[in-house]
C-alpha positions as CSV (number, residue, x, y, z in Angstrom):
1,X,19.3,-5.6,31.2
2,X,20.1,-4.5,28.0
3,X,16.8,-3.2,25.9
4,X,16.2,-4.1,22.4
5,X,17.0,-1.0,20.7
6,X,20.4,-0.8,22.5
7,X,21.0,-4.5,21.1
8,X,21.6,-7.0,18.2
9,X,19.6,-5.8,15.1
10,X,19.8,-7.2,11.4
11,X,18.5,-4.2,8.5
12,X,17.3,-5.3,5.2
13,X,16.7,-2.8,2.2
14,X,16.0,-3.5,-1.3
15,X,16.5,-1.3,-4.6
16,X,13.9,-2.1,-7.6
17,X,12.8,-1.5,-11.4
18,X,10.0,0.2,-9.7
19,X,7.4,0.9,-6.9
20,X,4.8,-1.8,-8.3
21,X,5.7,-5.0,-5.4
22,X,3.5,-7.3,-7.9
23,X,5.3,-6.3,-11.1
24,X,8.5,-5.1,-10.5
25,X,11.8,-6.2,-9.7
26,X,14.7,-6.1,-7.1
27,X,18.3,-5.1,-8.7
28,X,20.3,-5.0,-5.5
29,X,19.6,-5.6,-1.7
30,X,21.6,-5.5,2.0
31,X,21.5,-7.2,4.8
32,X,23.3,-5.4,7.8
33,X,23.8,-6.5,11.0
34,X,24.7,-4.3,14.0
35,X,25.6,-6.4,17.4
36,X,25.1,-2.9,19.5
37,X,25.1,1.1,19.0
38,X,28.4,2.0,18.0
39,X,30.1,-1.3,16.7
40,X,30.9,-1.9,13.3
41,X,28.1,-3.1,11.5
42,X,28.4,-6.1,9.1
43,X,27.4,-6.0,5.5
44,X,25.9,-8.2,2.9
45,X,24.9,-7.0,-0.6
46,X,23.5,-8.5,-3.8
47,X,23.4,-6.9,-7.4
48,X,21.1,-8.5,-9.4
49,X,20.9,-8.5,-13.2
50,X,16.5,-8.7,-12.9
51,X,16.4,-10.2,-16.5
52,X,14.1,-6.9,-17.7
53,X,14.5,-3.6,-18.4
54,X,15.8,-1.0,-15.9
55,X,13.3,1.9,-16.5
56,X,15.3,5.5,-16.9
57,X,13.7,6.6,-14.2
58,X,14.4,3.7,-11.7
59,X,18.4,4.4,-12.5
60,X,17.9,8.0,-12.2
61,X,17.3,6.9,-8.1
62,X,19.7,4.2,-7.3
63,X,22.0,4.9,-9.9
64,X,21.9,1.3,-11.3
65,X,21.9,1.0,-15.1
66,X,20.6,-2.1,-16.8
67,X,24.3,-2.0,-18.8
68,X,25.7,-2.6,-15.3
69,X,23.6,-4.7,-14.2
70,X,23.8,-7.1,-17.3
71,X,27.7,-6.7,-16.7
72,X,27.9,-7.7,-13.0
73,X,24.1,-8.5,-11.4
74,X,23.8,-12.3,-10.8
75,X,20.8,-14.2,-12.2
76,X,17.7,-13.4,-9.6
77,X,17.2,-17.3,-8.3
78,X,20.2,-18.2,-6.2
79,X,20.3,-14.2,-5.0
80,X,17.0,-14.4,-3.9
81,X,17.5,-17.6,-1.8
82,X,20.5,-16.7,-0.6
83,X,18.6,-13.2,1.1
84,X,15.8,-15.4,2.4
85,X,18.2,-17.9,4.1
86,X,20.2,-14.8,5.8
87,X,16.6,-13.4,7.1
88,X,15.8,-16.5,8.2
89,X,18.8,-17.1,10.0
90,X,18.9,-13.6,11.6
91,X,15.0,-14.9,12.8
92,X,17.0,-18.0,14.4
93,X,19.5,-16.0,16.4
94,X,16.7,-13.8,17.9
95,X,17.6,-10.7,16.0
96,X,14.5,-8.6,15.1
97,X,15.1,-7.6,11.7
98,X,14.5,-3.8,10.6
99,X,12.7,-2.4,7.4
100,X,11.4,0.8,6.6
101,X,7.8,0.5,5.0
102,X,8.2,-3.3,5.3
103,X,5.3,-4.7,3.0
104,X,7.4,-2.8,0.2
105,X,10.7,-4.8,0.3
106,X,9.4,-8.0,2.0
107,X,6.6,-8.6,-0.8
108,X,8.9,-8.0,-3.6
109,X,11.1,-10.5,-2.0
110,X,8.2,-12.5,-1.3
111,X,7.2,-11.8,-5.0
112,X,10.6,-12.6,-6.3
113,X,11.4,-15.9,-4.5
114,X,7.6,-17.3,-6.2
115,X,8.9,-15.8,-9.7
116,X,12.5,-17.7,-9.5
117,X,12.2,-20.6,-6.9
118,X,8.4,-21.7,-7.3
119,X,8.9,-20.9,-3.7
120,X,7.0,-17.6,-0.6
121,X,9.1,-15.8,1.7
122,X,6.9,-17.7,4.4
123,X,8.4,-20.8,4.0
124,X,11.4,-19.7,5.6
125,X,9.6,-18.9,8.9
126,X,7.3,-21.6,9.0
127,X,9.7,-22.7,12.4
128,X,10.8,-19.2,13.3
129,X,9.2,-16.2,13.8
130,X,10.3,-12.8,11.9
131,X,10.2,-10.7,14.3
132,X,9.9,-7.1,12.3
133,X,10.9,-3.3,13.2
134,X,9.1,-0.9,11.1
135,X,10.9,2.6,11.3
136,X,7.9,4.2,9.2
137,X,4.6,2.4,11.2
138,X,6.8,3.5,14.9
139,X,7.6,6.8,14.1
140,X,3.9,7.3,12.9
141,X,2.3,5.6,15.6
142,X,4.4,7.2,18.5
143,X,4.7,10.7,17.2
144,X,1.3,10.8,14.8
145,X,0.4,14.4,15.0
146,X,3.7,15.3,13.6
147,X,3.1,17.3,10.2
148,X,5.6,16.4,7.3
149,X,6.5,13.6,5.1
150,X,8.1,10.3,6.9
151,X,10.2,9.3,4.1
152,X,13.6,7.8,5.2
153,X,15.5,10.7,4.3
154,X,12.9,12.7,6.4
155,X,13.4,10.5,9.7
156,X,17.2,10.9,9.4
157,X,17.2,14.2,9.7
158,X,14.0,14.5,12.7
159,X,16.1,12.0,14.5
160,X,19.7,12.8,13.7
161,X,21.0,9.9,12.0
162,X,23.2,10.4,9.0
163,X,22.6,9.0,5.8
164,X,25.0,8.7,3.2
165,X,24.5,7.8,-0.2
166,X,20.6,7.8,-0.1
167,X,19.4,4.9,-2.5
168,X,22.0,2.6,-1.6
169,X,20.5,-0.4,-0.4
170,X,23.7,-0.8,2.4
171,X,23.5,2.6,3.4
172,X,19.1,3.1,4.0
173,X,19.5,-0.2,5.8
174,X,21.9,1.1,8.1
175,X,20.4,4.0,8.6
176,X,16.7,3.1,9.0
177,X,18.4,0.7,11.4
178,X,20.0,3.8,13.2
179,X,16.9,5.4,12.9
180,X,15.0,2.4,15.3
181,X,17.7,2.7,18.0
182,X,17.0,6.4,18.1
183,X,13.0,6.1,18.1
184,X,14.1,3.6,20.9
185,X,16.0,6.0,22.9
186,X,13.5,9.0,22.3
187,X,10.1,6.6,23.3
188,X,11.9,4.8,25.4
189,X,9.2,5.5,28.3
190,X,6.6,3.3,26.0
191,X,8.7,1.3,24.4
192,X,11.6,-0.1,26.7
193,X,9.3,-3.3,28.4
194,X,7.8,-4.0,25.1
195,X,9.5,-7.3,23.4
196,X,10.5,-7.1,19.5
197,X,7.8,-10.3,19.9
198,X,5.1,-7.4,21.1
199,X,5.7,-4.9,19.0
200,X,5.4,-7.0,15.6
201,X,2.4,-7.9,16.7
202,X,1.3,-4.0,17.4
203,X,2.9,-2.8,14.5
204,X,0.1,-4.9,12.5
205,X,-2.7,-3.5,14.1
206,X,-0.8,-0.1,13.9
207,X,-0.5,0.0,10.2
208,X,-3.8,-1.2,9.5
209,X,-5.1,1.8,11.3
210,X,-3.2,4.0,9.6
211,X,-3.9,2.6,6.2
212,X,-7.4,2.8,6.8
213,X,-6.9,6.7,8.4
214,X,-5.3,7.2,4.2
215,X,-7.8,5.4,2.7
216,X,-10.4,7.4,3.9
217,X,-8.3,10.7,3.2
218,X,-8.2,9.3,-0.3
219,X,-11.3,9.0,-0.6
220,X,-12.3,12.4,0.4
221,X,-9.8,13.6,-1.8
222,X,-12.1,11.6,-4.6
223,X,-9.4,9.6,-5.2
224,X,-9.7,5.2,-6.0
225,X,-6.1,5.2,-4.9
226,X,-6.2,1.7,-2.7
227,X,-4.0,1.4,0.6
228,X,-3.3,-1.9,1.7
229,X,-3.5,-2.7,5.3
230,X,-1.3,-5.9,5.7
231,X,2.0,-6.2,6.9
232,X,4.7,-6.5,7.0
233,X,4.0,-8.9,4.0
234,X,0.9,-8.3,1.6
235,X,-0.7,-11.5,0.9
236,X,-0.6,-13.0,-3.2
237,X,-2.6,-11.8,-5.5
238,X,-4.8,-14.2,-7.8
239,X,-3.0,-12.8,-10.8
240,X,0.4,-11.7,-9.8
241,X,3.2,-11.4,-12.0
């Protein structure tokens, strides 16, 4: 019987304005889908002119310049349905769907679709489930006492998956989806008789731990820094943007 990380698997990434999921906004996204290890995956993108400025130091990372944008981005509201339909379908044909540091990309989505279609990423699942594969909450749940940073970059190169074009929402969707398989393969001792189902669910209770492990960091470092501990989706905010 074929395991899950040696299976079908959708990857969604996101590039933004910014790091602020309340605030800012997404200027291009992917959806790729991989049937198994080793077959050609298949690739969606968006580029999205966000209808504000593109911060200097937002291009500097992706590369995306609000000229560009202007020039070639679609408006945000039919993009951002369009991504929630393909998620949701993905959901429907029992393919979990991968994202590194999930409550980043899925609340700015989540975010977006109330700015533009009056509208929550949870509508789209209200009869399927999103079944979602964290490369960041795994790695730091199965391997915790690893010292380093757990950026994508950084789990490429622990786990030997190549990454071109870093910042290229295609190209960190495939490879944090890369990056699951081989977390797969490496835990596959814990991880094999585990269902995508199962491991959502554990995933929540595995980031809240380790949000509240930060927290308390922070707040020995006397910092106010807050870390959420939802996910994969943060819940609205009385006054978001």
């Amino acid at each position: 019987m074929t395991t899950w990380y040696e299976g079908p698997l959708a990857a969604f990434d996101t590039e933004t304005t910014g790091v602020d999921v309340e605030t800012d906004r997404i200027v291009s996204a992917a959806v790729v889908v991989q049937d198994a290890p080793g077959t050609r995956p298949r690739v969606c993108r968006w580029l999205v002119n966000p209808g504000v400025p593109v911060p200097e130091a937002a291009t500097a990372v992706h590369g995306l310049t609000e000229e560009h944008l202007q020039c070639n981005g679609r408006w945000p509201a039919p993009v951002m349905y369009e991504i929630a339909e393909q998620l949701a379908e993905h959901a429907a044909m029992g393919r979990p769907l991968v994202v590194m540091n999930a409550p980043f990309d899925l609340t700015l989505l989540d975010r977006e679709l109330r700015r533009h279609r009056a509208s929550s990423l949870d509508r789209w699942f209200e009869s399927v489930a999103l079944r979602v594969l964290d490369p960041r909450v795994l790695d730091k749940h199965l391997d915790r006492y690893r010292k380093g940073r757990r950026t994508l970059t950084d789990l490429c190169e622990h786990y030997g998956v190549a990454l071109q074009e870093a910042h290229d929402a295609a190209a960190d969707a495939l490879a944090a989806l890369d990056v699951v398989r081989a977390l797969g393969r490496r835990f596959a001792t814990r991880l094999e008789r585990l269902t995508p189902a199962e491991l959502h669910t554990l995933q929540a209770n595995w980031h809240a731990a380790q949000a509240r492990g930060l927290q308390a960091w922070f707040a020995r470092s006397g910092s106010e820094e807050i870390v959420s501990t939802d996910w994969p989706l943060r819940p609205e905010l009385p006054a978001a943007a």
